[in-house]
N, C-alpha and C positions, 0 to 999 in steps of 0.2 A: 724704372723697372716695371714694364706692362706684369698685367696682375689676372693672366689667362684663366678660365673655366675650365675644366672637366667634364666633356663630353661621351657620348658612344654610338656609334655607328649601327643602326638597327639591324641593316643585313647580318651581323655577328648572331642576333638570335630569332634569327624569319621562321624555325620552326615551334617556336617557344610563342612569339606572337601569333601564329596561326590556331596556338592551340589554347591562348586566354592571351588576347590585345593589351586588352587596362590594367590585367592584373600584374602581368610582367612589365610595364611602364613603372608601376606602382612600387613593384621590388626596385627595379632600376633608381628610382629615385630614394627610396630607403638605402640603398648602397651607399650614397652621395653625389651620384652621378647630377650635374646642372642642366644638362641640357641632352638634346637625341639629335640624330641627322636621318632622315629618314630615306628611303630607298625604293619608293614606290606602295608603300603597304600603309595605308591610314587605319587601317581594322574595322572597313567599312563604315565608317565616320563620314559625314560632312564636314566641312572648313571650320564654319563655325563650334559644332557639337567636339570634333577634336579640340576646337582651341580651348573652349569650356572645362575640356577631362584635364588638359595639359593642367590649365591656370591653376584646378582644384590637386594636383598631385603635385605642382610647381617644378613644372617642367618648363625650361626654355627650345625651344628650336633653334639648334647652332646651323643649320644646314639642311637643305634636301636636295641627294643626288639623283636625278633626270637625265633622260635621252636629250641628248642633244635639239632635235627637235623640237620636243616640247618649251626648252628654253627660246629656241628663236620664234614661238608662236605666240605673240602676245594673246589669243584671245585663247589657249590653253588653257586648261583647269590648273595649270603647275601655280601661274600664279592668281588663280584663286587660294587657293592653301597658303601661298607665299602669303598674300597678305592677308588672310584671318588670323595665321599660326603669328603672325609679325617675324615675320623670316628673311633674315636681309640675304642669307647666299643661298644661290641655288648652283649649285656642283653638275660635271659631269665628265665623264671621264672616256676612253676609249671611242673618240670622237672621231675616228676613221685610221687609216694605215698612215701612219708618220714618214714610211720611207715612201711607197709608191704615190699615196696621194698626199705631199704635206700640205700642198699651196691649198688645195680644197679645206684639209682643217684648218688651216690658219683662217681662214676667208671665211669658213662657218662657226669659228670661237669668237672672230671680229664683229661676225653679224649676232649671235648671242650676246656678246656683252655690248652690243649698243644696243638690242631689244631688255637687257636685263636693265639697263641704266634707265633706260624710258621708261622702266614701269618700275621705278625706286627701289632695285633691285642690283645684286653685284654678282655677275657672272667670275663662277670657280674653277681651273679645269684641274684635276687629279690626276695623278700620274699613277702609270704601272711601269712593267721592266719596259715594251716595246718602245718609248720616250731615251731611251738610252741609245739607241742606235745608232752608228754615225751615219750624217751626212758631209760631205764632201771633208771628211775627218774631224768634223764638229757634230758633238752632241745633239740630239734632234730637239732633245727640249730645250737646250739652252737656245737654239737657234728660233725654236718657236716663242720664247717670252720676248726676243729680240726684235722679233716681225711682228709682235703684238704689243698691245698698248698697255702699260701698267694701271692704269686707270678702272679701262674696264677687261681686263682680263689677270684675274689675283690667281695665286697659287694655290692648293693645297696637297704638299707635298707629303707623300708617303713612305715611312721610315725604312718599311719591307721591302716594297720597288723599287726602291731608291737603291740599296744593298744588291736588291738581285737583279738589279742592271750593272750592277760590277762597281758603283761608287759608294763614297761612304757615307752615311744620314747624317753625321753630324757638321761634314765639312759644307755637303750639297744646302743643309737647312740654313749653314749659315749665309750660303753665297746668296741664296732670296729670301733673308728673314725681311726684308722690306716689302715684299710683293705676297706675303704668306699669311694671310690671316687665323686660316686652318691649317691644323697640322694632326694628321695621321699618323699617331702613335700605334705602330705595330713591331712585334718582336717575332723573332726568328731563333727556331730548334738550332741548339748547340751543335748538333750532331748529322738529323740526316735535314734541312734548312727546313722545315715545316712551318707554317703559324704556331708561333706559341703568346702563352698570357704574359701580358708586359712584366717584364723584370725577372723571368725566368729562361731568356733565351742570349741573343749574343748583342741585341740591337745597345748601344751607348742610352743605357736611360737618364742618367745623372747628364752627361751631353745634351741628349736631346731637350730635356726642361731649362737646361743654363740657358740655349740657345731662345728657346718660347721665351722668357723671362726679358731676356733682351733684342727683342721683335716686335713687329706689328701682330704677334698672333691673339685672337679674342679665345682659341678655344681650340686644348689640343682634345682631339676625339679616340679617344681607344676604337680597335676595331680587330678582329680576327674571322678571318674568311673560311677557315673553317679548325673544331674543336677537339681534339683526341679525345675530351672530358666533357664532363657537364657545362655547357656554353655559359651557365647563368654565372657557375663558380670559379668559372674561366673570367669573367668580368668582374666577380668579388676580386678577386687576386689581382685583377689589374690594376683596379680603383685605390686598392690599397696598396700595394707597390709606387704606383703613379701619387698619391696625395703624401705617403713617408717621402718620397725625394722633392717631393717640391716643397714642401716643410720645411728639410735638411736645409737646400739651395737657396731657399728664400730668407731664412734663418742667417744663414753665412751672408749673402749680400747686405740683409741690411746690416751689420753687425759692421762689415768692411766698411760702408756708407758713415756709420756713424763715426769711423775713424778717424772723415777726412776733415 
């Protein structure tokens, strides 16, 4: 039973960091939040000076989602930060049009994860709904992880996108829980399908953490793209939704475990 972290997705509160950096890091880790994935916004930090705040608040770095370019430019400042913060994935996502240009993204996910490999690093690619498309009556994504190398090109699947490209999170998460280290825990409005805070919408939560528990996943990351409510309480509500069921589910397996 891998023994996954609790993460968050920065973009969830880019106006809360805008408007006090460390101090909102600083609640986040009071929450119980392990780690951040960040999204372009260091809070005008240096590599080193961020890694300093992280250490002193105890903060991990599960992830930083980048332009695709930045990840094939070894001499990028992306990984400068990769390797102050000690950042093994770096994520990106919407790496070109899947229908009209797929061969181009496969070719520039290829050449990312062998520039991310080269500089001790693992190339992540994210998915939204456009990954869902068919091609020649096949999946676009499934056809992309096919033409691409497990090695250096891992998953990080998205509960939301996943649902609103028409399949289901928990079937999709378990068809790559071997290629998924990250998982994007997000939920979806009952009613008109909006972002909502984990555990209060229609996404399989109890699903989704069986599945992480029995995966390569190091760290499911909450994320919501945008908040009807206070973003910060938006993330208390998650953290604790998210830490009751994996409790509950962690609880129950080893209890089965010891059965045997």
């Amino acid at each position: 039973m891998q023994n996954f972290k609790i993460g968050i997705q920065l973009y969830t509160l880019r106006e809360q960091l805008n408007g006090d950096f460390l101090g909102c890091l600083k609640e986040l880790a009071s929450m119980g939040y392990e780690g951040v994935e960040f999204a372009g916004m260091y809070g005008g930090l240096t590599p080193e000076q961020l890694a300093k705040e992280l250490r002193e608040i105890n903060l991990s770095v599960c992830g930083m989602h980048l332009p695709i370019a930045a990840i094939m430019d070894p001499n990028s400042d992306a990984y400068c930060y990769a390797k102050a913060l000690d950042c093994k994935y770096l994520v990106t996502s919407l790496a070109g049009d899947f229908i009209d240009n797929f061969e181009e993204v496969v070719n520039n996910c290829r050449q990312a994860g062998q520039v991310a490999a080269e500089q001790g690093r693992c190339f992540v690619y994210h998915n939204h709904a456009q990954e869902f498309q068919k091609i020649n009556g096949v999946c676009a994504l499934d056809l992309f992880y096919k033409q691409t190398s497990t090695e250096q090109v891992k998953a990080e699947l998205d509960t939301y996108w996943i649902k609103k490209g028409g399949e289901d999170p928990v079937t999709y998460l378990k068809k790559y829980a071997e290629r998924s280290p990250l998982i994007h825990i997000k939920d979806m409005d009952k009613i008109d399908g909006s972002f909502a805070a984990v555990g209060t919408g229609s996404i399989d939560l109890p699903g989704v953490i069986s599945i992480a528990f029995n995966s390569i996943a190091e760290w499911l990351i909450y994320e919501q793209d945008a908040c009807s409510s206070d973003p910060l309480e938006c993330a208390r509500t998650s953290i604790y939704n998210i830490k009751a069921e994996k409790y509950i589910i962690s609880r129950t397996q080893i209890m089965e475990t010891s059965k045997c």
